[in-house]
Backbone as JSON, one array per atom type, in Angstrom:
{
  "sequence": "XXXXXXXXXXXXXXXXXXXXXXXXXXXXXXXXXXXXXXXXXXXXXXXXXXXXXXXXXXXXXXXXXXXXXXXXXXXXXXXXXXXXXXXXXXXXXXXXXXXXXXXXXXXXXXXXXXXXXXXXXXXXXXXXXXXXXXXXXXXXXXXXXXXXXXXXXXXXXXXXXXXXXXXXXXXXXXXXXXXXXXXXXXXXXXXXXXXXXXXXXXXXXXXXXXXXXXXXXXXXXXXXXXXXXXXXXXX",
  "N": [[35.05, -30.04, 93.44], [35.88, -29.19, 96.77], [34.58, -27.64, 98.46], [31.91, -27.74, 97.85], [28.49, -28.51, 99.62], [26.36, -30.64, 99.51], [22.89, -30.99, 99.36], [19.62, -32.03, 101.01], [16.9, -32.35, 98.7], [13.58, -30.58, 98.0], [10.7, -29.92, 100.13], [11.34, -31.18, 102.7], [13.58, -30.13, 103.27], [13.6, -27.77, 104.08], [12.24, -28.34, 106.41], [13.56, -29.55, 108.01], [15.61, -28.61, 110.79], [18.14, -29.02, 111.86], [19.73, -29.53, 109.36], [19.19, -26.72, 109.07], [20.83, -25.24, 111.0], [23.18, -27.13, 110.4], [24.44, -26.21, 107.81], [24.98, -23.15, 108.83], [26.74, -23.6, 110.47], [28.66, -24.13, 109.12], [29.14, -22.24, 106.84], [30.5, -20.5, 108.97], [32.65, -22.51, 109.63], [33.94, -22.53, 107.18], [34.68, -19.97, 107.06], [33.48, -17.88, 105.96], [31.88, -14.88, 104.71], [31.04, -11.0, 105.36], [32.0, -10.14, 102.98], [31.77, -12.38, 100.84], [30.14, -14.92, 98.93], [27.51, -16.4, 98.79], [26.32, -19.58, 97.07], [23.64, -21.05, 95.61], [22.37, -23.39, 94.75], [19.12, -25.1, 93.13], [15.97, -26.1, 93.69], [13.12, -24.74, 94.6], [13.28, -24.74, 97.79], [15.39, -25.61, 98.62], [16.48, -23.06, 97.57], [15.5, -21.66, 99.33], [16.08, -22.11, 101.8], [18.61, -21.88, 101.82], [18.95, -19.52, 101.37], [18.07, -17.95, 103.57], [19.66, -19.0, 105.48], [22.2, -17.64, 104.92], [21.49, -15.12, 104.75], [21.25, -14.65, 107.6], [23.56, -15.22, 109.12], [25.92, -13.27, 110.04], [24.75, -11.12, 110.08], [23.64, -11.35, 107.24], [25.27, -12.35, 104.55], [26.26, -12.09, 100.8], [24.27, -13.5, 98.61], [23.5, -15.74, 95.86], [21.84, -17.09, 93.61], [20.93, -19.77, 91.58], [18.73, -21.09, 90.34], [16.78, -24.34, 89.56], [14.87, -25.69, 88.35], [11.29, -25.38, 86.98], [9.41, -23.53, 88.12], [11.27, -22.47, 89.94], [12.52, -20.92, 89.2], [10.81, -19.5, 87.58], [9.63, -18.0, 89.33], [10.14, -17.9, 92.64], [12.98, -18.01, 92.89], [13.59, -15.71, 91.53], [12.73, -13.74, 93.29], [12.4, -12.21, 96.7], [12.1, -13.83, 99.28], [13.17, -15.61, 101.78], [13.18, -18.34, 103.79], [12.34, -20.83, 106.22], [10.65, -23.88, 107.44], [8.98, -23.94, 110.73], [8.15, -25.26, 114.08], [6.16, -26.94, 112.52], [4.58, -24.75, 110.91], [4.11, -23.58, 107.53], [7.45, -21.6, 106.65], [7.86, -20.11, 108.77], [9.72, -18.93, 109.95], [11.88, -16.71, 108.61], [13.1, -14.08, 106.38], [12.98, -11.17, 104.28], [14.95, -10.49, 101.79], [16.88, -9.32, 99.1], [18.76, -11.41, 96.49], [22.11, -11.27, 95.02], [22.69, -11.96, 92.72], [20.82, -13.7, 90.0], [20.7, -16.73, 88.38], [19.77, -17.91, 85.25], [19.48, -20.96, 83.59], [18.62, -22.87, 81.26], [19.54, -25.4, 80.36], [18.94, -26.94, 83.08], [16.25, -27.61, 83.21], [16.29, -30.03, 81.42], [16.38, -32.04, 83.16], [14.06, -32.49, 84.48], [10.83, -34.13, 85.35], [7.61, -34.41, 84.01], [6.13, -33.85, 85.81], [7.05, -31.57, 87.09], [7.51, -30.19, 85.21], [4.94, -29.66, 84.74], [3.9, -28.34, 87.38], [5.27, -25.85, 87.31], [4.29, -24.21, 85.4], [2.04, -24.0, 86.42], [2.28, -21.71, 87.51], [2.82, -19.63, 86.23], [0.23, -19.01, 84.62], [-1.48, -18.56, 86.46], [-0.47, -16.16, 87.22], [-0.36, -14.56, 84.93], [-3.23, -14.54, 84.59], [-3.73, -13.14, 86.92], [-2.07, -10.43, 86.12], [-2.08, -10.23, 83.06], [-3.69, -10.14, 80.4], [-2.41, -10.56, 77.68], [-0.42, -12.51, 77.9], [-1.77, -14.61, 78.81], [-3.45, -15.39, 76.94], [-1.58, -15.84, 75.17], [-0.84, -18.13, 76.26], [-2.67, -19.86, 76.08], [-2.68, -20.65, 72.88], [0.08, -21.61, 72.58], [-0.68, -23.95, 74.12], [-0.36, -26.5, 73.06], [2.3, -26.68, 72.53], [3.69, -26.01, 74.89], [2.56, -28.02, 76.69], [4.15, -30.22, 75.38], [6.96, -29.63, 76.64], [8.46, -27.62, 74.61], [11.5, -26.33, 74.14], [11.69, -23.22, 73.28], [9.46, -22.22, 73.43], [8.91, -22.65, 76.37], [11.31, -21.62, 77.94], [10.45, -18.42, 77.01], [8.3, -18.56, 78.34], [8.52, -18.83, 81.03], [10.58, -16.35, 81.44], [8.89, -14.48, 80.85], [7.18, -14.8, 82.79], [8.39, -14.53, 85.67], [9.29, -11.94, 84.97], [7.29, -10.57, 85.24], [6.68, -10.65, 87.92], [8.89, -9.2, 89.04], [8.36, -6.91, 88.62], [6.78, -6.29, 89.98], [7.75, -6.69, 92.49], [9.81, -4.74, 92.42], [7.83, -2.59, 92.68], [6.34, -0.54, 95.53], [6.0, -2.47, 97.53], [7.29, -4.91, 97.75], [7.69, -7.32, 99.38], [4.77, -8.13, 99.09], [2.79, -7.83, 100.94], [0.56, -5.94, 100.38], [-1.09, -6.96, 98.96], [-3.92, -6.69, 96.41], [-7.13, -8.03, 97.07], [-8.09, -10.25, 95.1], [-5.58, -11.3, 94.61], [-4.67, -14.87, 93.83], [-3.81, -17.93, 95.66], [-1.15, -18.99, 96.13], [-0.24, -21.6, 96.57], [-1.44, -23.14, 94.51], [0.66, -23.79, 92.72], [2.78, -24.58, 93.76], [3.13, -27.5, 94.98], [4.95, -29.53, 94.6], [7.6, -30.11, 95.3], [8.57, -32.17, 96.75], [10.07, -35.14, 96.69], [11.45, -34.35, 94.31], [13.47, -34.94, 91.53], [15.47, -33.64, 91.06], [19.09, -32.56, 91.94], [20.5, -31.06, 93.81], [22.53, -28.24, 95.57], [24.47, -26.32, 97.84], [27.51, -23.78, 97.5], [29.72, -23.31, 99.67], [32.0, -20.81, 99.34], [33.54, -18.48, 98.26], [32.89, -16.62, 95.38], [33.75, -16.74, 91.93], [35.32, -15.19, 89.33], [32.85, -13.59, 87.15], [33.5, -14.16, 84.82], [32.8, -16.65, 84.6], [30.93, -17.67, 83.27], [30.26, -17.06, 81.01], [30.62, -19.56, 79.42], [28.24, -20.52, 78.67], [25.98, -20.75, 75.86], [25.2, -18.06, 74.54], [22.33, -15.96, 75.2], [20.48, -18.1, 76.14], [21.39, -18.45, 79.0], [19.67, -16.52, 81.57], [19.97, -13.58, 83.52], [19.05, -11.85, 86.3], [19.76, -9.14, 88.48], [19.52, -7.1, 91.62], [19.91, -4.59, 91.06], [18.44, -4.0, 89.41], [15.38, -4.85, 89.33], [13.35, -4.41, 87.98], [13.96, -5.48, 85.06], [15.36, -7.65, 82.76], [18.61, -9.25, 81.64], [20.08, -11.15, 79.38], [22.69, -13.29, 79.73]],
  "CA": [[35.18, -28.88, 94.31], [35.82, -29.37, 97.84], [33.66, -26.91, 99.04], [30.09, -27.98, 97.74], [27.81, -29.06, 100.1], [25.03, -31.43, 99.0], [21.58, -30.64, 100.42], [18.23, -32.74, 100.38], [15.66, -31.28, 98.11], [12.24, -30.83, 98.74], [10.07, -29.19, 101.28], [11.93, -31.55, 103.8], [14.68, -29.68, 103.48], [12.84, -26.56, 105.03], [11.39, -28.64, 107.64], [14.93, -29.76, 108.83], [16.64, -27.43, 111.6], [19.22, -29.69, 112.04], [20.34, -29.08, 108.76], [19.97, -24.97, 108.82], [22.17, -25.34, 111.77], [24.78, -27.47, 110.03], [24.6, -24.96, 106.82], [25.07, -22.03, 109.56], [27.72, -24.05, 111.19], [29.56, -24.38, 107.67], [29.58, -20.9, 107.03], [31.45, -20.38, 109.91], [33.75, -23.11, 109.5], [34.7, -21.92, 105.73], [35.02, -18.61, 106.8], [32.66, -16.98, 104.95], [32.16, -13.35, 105.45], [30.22, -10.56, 104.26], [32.56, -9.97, 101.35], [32.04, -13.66, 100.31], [29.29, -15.25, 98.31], [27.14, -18.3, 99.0], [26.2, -19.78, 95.92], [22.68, -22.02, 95.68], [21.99, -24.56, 93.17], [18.54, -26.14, 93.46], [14.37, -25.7, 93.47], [12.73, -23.39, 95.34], [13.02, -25.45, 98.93], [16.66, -25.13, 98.5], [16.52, -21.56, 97.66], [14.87, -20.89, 100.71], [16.89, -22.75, 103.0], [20.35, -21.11, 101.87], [19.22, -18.05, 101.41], [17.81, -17.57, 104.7], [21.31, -19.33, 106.12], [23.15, -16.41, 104.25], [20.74, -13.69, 105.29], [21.48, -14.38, 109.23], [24.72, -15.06, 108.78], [26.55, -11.92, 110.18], [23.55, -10.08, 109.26], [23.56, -10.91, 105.81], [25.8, -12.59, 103.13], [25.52, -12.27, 99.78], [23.69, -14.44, 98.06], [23.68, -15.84, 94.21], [20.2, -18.0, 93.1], [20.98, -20.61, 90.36], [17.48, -22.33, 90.17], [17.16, -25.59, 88.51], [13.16, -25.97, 87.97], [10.65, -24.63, 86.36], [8.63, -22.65, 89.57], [11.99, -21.66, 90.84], [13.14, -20.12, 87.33], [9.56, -18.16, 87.0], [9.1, -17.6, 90.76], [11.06, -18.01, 94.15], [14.58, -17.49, 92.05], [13.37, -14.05, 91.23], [11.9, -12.93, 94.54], [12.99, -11.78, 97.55], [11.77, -14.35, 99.61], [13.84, -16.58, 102.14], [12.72, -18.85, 105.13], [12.15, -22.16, 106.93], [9.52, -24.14, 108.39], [8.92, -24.12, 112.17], [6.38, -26.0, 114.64], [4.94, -27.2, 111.61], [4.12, -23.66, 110.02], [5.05, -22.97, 106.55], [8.25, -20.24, 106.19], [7.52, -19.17, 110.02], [11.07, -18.45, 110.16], [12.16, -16.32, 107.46], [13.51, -12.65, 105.79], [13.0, -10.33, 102.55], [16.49, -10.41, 100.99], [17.32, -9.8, 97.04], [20.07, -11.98, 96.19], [23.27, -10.32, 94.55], [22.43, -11.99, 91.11], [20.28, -15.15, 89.72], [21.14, -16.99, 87.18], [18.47, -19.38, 85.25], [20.26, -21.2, 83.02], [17.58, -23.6, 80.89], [19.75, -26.77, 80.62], [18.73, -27.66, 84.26], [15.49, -28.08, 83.16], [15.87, -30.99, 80.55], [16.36, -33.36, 84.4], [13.07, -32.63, 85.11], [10.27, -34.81, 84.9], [6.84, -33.81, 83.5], [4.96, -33.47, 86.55], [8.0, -30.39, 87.71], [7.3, -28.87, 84.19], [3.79, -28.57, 84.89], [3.71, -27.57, 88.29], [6.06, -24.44, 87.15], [3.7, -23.82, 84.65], [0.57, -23.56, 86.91], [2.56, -20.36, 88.61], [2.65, -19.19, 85.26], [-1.21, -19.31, 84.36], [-1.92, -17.57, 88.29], [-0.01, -14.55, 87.43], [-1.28, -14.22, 83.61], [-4.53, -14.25, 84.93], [-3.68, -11.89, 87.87], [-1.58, -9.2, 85.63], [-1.38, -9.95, 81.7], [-4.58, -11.2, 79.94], [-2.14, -10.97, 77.03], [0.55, -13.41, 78.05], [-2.44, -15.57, 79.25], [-4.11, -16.05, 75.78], [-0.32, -16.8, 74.36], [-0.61, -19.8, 76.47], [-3.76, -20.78, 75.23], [-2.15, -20.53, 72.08], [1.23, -22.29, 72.65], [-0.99, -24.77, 74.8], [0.62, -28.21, 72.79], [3.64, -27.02, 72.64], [3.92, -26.2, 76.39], [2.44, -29.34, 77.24], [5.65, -30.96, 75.09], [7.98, -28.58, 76.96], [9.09, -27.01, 73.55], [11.98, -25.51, 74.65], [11.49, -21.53, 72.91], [7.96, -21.55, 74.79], [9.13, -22.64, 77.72], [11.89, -20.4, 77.87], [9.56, -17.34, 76.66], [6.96, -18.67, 79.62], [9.41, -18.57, 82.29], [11.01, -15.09, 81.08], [7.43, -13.86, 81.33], [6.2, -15.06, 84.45], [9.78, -13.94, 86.28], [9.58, -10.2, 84.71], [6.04, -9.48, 86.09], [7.17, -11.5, 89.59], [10.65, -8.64, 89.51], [7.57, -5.62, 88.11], [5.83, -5.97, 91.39], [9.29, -6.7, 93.37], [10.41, -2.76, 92.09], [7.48, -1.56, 93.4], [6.52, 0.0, 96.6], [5.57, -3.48, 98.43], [8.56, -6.15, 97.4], [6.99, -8.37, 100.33], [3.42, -8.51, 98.7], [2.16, -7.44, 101.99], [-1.13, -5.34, 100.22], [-1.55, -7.38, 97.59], [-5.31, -6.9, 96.57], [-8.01, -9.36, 97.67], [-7.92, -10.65, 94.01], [-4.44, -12.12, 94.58], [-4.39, -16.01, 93.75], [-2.87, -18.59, 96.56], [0.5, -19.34, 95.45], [-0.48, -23.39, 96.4], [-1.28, -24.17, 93.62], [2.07, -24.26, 91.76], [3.85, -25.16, 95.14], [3.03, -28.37, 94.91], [5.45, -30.53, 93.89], [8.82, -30.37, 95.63], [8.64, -33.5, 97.57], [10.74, -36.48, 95.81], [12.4, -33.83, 93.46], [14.67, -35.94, 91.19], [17.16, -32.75, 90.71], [20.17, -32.37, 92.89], [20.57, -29.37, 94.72], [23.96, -28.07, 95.96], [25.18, -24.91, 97.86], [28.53, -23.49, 97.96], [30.28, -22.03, 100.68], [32.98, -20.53, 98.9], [34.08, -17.2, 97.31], [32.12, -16.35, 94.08], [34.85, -16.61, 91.3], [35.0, -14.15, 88.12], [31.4, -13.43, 86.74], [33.73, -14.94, 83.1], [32.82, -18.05, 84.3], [29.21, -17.52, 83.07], [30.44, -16.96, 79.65], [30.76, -20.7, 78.4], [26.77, -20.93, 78.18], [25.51, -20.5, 75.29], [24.24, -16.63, 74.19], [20.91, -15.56, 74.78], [20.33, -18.84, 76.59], [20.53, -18.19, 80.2], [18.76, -14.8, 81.89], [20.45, -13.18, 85.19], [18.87, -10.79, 87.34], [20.64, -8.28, 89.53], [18.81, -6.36, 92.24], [20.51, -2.76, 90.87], [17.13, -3.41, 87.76], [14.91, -5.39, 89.28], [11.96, -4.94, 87.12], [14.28, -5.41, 83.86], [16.25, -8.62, 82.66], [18.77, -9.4, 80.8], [20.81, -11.7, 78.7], [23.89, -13.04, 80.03]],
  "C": [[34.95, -29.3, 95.75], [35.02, -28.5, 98.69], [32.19, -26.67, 98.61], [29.61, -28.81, 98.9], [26.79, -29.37, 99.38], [24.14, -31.86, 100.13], [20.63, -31.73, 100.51], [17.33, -31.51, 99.34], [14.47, -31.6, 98.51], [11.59, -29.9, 99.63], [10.84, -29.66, 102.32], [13.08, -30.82, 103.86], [14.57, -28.51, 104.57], [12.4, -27.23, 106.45], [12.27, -29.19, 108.37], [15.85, -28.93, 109.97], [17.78, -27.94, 112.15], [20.03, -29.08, 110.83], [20.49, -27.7, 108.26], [20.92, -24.55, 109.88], [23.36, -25.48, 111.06], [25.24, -26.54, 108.89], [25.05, -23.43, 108.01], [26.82, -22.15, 109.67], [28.84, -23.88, 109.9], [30.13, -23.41, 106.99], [30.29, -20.3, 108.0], [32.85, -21.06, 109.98], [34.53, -23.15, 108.35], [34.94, -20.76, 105.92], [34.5, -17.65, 105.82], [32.11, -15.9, 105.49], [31.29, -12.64, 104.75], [30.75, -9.87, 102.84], [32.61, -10.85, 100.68], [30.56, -13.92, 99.81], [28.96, -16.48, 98.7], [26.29, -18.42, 97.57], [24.93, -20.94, 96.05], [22.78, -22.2, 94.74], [20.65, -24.9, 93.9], [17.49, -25.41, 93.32], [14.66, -24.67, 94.9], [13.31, -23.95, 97.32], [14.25, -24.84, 99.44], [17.15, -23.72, 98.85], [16.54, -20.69, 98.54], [15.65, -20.94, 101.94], [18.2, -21.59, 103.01], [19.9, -19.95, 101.92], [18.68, -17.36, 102.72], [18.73, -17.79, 105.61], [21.9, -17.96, 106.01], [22.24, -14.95, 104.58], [20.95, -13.87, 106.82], [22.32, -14.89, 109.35], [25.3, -13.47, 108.46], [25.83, -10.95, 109.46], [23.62, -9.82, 107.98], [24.49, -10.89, 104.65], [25.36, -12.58, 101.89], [24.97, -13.26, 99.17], [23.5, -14.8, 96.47], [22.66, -17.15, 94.18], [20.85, -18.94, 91.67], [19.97, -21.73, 90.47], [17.4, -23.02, 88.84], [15.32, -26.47, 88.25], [12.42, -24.98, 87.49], [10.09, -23.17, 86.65], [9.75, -22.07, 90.11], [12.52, -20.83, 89.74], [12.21, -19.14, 87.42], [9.13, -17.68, 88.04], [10.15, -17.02, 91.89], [12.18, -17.0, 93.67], [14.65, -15.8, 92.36], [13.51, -13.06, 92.4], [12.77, -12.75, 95.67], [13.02, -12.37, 98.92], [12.73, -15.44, 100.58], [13.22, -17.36, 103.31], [12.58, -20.54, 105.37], [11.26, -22.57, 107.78], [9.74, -24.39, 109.9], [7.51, -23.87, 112.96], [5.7, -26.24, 113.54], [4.48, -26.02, 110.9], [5.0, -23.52, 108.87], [5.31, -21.19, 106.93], [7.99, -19.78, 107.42], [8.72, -18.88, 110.41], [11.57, -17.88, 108.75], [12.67, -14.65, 107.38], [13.22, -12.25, 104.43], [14.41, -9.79, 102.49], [16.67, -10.73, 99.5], [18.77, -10.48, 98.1], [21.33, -10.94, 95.4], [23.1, -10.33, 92.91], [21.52, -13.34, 90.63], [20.54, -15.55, 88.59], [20.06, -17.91, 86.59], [19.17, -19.83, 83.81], [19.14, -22.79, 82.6], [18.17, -25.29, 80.73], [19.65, -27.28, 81.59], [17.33, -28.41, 84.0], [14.72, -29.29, 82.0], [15.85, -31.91, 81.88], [15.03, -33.24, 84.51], [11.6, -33.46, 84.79], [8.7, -33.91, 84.7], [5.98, -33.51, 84.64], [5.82, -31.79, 87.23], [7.88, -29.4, 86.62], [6.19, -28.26, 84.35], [3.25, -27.94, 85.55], [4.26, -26.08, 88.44], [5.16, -23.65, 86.16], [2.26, -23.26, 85.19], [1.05, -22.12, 87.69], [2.26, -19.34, 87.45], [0.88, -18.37, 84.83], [-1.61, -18.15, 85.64], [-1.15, -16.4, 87.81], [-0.51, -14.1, 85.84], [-2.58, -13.64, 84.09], [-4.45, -12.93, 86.08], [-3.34, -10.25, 86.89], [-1.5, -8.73, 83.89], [-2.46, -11.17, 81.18], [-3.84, -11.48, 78.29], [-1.3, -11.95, 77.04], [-0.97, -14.65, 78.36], [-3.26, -15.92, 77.76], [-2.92, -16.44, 74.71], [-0.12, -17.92, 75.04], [-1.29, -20.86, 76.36], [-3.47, -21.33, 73.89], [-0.82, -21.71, 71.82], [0.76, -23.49, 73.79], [-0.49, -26.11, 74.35], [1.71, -27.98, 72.88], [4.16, -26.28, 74.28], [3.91, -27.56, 76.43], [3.7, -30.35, 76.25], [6.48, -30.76, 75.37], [8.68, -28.35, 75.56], [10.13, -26.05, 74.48], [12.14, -23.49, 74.36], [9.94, -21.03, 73.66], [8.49, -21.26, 75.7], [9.99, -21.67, 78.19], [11.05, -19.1, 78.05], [8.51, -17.41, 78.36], [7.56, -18.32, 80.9], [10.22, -17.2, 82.54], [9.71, -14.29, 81.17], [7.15, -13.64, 82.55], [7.32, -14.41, 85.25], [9.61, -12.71, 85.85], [8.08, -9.85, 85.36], [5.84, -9.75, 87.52], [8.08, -9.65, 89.66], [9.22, -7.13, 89.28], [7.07, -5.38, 89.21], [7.13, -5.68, 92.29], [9.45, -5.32, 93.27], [9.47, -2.27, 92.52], [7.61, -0.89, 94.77], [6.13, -1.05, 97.5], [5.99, -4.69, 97.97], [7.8, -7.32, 97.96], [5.43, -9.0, 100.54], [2.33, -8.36, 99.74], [0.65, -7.14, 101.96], [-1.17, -5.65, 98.94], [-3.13, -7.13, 97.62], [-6.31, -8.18, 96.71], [-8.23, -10.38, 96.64], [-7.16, -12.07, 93.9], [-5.03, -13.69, 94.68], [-3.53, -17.06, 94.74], [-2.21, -19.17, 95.89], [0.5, -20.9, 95.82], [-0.41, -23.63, 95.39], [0.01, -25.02, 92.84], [2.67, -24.73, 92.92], [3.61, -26.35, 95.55], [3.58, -30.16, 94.78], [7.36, -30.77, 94.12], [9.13, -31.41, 96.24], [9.37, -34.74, 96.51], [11.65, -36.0, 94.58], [13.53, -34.85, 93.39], [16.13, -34.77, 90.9], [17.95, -32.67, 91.89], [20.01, -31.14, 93.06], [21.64, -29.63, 95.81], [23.84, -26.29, 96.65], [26.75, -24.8, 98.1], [28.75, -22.61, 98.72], [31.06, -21.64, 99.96], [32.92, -19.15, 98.33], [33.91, -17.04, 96.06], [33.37, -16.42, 92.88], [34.32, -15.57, 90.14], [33.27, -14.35, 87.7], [32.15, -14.0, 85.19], [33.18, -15.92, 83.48], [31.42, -18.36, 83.71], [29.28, -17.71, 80.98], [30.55, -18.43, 78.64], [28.93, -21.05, 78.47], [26.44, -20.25, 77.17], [24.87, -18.87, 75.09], [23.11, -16.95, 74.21], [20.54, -17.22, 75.65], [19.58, -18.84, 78.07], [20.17, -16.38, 80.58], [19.52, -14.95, 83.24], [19.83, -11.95, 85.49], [19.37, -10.29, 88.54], [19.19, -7.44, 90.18], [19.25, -4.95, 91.99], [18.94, -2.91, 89.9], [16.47, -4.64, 88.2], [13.66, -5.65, 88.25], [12.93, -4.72, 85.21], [15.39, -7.03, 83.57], [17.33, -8.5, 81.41], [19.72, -10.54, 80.28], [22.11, -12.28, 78.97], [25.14, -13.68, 78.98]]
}
């Protein structure tokens, strides 16, 4: 496809303004519009980058999430969240923008190496403990076969942690603004984007049929639309 761009991954990617320029610039020079789709591939870093491109971009292209890690599958992906580092501050450039649709699609995460499974997993654990002491004693439970990434846990863990991420999203404070004093620093799991061995891609281009979704496997991958945020389903 002549119209993928290939990004860095990582936090450096965020900390680049050279390259949210040339992503700006690219959108412009493909002609991309607000009836057009930009399409991310990649971890959370990624995520952030394009989708904050495509949110100031003619005030606001659509956007389509296809995260390819663990933390961006049960987190970022989900959220509403876009931005880029500047002067050294994390995300001091940034917007609250749903995407149009996300897709999480679990064969991304056989690339990943074990330290990316378990840093997706510590986001996991922080929101159990914050909202669902029952999801948090099924991971005490499924604690070996996490730690082997079994893929029907993992799955299950990441479909968890992502529906009580989208439960808060539907409420009345998307942007976590008054979270209570309780709330957990989201460090911990954010840990671990630096040297990412996955590729990460965005397209400029024009979204094609939503069939093309259909050669994955049933029941496999999960897409979320912002029409039901606090509901998932099946694609």
């Amino acid at each position: 496809m002549e119209d993928v761009i290939v990004v860095p991954g990582g936090e450096a990617s965020k900390n680049d303004l050279q390259l949210f320029h040339w992503l700006v610039n690219a959108v412009d020079q493909h002609g991309i519009d607000r009836h057009s789709y930009i399409v991310a591939i990649g971890g959370g870093s990624v995520l952030d980058l394009v989708g904050y491109v495509a949110a100031v971009s003619h005030r606001g292209v659509k956007l389509i999430r296809i995260p390819t890690t663990v933390l961006s599958q049960n987190d970022s992906g989900v959220g509403v969240k876009n931005g880029i580092n500047y002067h050294g501050k994390k995300n001091f450039l940034g917007t609250f923008a749903p995407p149009a649709a996300v897709f999480n699609d679990a064969h991304f995460l056989t690339t990943l190496d074990e330290r990316d499974w378990r840093s997706g997993m510590v986001e996991a654990v922080k929101v159990a403990l914050i909202k669902d002491a029952a999801f948090f004693s099924w991971m005490e439970e499924k604690a070996a076969l996490l730690t082997e990434a079994e893929p029907a846990s993992m799955n299950y863990l990441i479909h968890r942690c992502a529906e009580l991420h989208m439960q808060h999203i539907g409420g009345a404070d998307p942007s976590k603004a008054a979270l209570p004093a309780r709330w957990i620093s989201a460090t911990g799991a954010h840990i671990n984007w630096n040297n990412s061995p996955t590729s990460n891609c965005a397209t400029a281009k024009p979204f094609p049929s939503a069939s093309r979704w259909t050669a994955y496997t049933p029941g496999s991958p999960a897409c979320w639309t912002p029409k039901a945020w606090n509901a998932s389903y099946n694609c």
